[in-house]
C-alpha positions in Angstrom: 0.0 0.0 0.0 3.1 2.5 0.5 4.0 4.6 3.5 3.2 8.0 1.7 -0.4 6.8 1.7 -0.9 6.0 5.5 -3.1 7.6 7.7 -2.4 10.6 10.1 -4.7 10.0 12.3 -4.2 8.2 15.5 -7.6 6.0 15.8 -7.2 5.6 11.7 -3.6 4.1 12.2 -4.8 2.3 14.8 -7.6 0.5 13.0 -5.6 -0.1 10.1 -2.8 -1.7 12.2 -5.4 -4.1 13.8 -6.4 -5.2 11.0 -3.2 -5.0 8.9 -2.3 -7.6 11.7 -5.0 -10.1 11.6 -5.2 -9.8 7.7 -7.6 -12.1 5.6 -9.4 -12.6 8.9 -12.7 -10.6 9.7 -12.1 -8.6 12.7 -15.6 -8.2 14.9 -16.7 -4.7 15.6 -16.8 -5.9 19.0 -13.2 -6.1 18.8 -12.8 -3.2 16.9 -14.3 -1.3 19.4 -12.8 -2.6 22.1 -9.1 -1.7 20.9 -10.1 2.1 20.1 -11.7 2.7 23.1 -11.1 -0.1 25.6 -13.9 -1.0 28.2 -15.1 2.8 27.7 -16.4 3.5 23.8 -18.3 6.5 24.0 -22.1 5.9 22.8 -21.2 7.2 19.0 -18.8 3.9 18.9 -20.2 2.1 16.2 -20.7 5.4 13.8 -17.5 6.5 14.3 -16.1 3.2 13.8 -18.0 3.3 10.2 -16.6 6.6 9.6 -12.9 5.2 10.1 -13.8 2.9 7.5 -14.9 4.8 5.3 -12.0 7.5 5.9 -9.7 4.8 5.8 -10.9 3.4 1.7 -10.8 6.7 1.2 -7.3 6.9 1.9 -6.9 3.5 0.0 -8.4 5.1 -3.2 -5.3 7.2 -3.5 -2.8 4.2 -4.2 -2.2 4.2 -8.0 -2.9 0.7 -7.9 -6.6 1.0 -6.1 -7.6 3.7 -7.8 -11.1 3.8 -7.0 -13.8 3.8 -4.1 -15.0 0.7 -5.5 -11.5 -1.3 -5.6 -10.6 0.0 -2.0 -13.9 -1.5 -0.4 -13.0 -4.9 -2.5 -9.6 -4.3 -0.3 -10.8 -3.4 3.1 -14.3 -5.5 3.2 -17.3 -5.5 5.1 -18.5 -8.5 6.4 -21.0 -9.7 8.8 -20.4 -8.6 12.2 -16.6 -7.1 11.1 -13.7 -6.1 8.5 -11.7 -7.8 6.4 -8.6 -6.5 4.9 -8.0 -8.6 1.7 -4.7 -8.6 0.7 -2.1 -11.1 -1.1 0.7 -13.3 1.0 3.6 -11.1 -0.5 1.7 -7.7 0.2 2.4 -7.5 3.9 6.0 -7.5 5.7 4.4 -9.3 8.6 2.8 -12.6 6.4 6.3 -12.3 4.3 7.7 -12.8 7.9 5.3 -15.3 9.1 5.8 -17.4 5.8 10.2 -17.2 6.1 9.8 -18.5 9.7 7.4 -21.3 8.9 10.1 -22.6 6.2 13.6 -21.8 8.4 11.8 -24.3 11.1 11.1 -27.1 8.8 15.1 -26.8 7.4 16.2 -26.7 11.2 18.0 -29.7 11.7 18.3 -30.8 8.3 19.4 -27.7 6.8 21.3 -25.3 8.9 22.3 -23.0 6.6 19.5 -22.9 4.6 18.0 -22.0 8.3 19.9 -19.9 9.2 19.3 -17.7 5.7 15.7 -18.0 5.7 15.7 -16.9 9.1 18.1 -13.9 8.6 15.9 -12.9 5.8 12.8 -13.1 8.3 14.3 -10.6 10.8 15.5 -8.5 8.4 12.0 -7.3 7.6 12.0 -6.2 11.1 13.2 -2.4 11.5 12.8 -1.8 15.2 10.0 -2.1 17.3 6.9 -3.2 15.3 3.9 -0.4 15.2 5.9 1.6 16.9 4.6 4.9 15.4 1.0 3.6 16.5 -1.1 3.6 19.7 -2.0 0.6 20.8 -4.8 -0.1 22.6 -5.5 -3.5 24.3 -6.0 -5.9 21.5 -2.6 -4.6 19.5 -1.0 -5.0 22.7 -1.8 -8.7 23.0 -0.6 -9.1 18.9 2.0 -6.6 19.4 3.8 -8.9 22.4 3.2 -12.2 20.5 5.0 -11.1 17.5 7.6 -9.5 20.1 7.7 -13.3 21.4 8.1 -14.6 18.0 10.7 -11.9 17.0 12.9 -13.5 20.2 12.1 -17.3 19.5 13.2 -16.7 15.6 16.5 -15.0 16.7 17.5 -17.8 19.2 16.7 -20.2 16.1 19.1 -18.8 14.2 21.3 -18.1 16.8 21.2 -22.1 17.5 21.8 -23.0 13.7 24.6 -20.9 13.8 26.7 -22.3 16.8 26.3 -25.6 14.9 27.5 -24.5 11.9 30.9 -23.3 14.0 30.3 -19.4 13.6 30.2 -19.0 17.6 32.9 -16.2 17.2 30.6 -14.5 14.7 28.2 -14.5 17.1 29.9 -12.7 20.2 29.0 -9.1 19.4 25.2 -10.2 18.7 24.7 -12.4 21.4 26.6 -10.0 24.2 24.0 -7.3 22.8 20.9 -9.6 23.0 21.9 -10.3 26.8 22.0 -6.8 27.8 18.8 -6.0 26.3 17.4 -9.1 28.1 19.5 -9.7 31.1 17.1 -12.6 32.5 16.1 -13.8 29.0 18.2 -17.7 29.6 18.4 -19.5 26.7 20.1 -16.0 25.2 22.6 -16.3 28.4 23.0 -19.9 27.3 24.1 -19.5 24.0 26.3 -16.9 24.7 28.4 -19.4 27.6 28.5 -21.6 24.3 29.7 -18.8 22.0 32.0 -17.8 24.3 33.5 -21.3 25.7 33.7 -22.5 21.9 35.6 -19.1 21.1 38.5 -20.1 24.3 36.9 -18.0 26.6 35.8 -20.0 29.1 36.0 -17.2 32.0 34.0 -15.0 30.4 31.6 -17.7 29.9 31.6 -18.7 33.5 31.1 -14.8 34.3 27.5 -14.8 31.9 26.3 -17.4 34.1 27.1 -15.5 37.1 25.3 -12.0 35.8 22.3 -13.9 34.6 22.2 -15.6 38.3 22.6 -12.3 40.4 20.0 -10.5 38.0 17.0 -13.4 38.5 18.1 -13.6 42.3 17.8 -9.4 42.6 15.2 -8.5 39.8 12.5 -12.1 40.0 13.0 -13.9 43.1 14.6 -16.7 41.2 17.4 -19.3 40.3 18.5 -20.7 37.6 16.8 -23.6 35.7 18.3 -26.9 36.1 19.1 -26.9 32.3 21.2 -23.0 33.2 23.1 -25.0 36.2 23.6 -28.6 34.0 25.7 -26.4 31.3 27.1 -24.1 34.3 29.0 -27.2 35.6 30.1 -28.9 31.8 31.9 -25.3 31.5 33.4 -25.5 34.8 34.2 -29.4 33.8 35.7 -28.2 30.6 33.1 -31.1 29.1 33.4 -32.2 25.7 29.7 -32.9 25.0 29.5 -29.2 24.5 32.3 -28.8 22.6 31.6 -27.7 18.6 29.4 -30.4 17.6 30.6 -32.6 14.1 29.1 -30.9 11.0 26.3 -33.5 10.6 24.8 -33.8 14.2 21.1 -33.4 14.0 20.1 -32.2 17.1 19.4 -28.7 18.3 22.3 -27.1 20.6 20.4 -26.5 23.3 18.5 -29.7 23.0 21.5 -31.7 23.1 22.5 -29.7 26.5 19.8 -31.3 27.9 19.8 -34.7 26.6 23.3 -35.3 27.2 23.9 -33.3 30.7 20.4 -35.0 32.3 22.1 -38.7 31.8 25.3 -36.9 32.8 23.8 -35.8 35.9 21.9 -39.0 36.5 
């Protein structure tokens, strides 16, 4: 649709990012509704929400490719009970996203570099925080934190795809910023101990475990997981089942930490 075509206004944006987000879907008014004005719509809700809709094809119209009133309401439908914004799977950075994930995870283990690609590709559509220039009301909040979730989860992928393809020294720099950002985020702390220990620096890697174990103690209360204390004590052992693992081993990193230091452990 192009940025020079985007709505100024906030409760515009704000319905065009909910359903940006859940696109192909009808979205209820109910929901509508509830992310512009939360448990509070003022009695004009449903008229203004119709007016936002109507603003916002409108808006559409202008793209040289819609052209027309008629063309923008085949884009941004109404259906019973809702919207629908109708668009195509390479239209939207966030399907395009969606769509890279779904086929690094079925190379994982098979494929690592082909991973690790699709992957970097994936994040690269990511330029900062997502929405960021919107206001989010309840229900972008919820969609907002799970793609935040997803954002995390695809990085550790790739992360892990990486260490086995031997590039823990490329990873240093990346991973030391990741754990600042999170500083109780584990599996992060784990795979920078790897990173580190693979790279020669295995006091470093024993000082990451002791951050990340002041900062849960201090910040939540807690300790770490058994899994966080299980690779603690194969760095202080200097054991080789986390050592660089052969080219073709088919297991994830992390999930061979816990296979192989549970029977250690035993």
């Amino acid at each position: 649709m192009g940025c020079d075509y985007a709505p100024t206004a906030p409760k515009q944006r704000q319905l065009l990012a909910l359903l940006v987000l859940n696109a192909n879907h009808v979205v209820s008014v109910g929901t509508c509704i509830e992310e512009l004005w939360g448990g509070n719509p003022p009695d004009t809700g449903l008229s203004t929400l119709q007016s936002y809709v109507l603003q916002l094809r409108r808006i559409l119209k202008r793209v040289p490719r819609i052209g027309s009133l008629e063309a923008a309401r085949e884009l941004l439908r109404t259906r019973d009970g809702g919207y629908l914004l109708a668009v195509g799977p390479e239209e939207l950075d966030v399907t395009r996203f969606h769509e890279l994930v779904r086929r690094g995870r079925a190379e994982l283990g098979k494929d690592d570099e082909a991973a690790s690609e699709l992957f970097s590709r994936a994040l690269a559509l990511w330029e900062g925080t997502a929405l960021s220039d919107v206001q989010a009301g309840p229900v972008l909040r919820v969609h907002l934190a799970g793609l935040e979730e997803t954002r995390i989860s695809v990085q550790e992928q790739r992360i892990d795809a990486d260490l086995r393809l031997g590039r823990h020294h490329d990873l240093l720099g990346e991973l030391s910023a990741l754990c600042a950002h999170y500083p109780t985020h584990e599996s992060l702390h784990a795979q920078f101990m790897l990173a580190l220990y693979r790279s020669g620096r295995r006091t470093q890697a024993l000082e990451v475990v002791h951050r990340l174990r002041t900062m849960l103690h201090d910040e939540l209360g807690l300790e770490p997981s058994p899994r966080m204390k299980r690779l603690h004590q194969a760095v202080l052992a200097c054991d080789p089942g986390i050592d660089a693992p052969a080219e073709s081993a088919p297991l994830l990193t992390l999930d061979l930490l816990s296979r192989g230091f549970a029977a250690r452990s035993a």
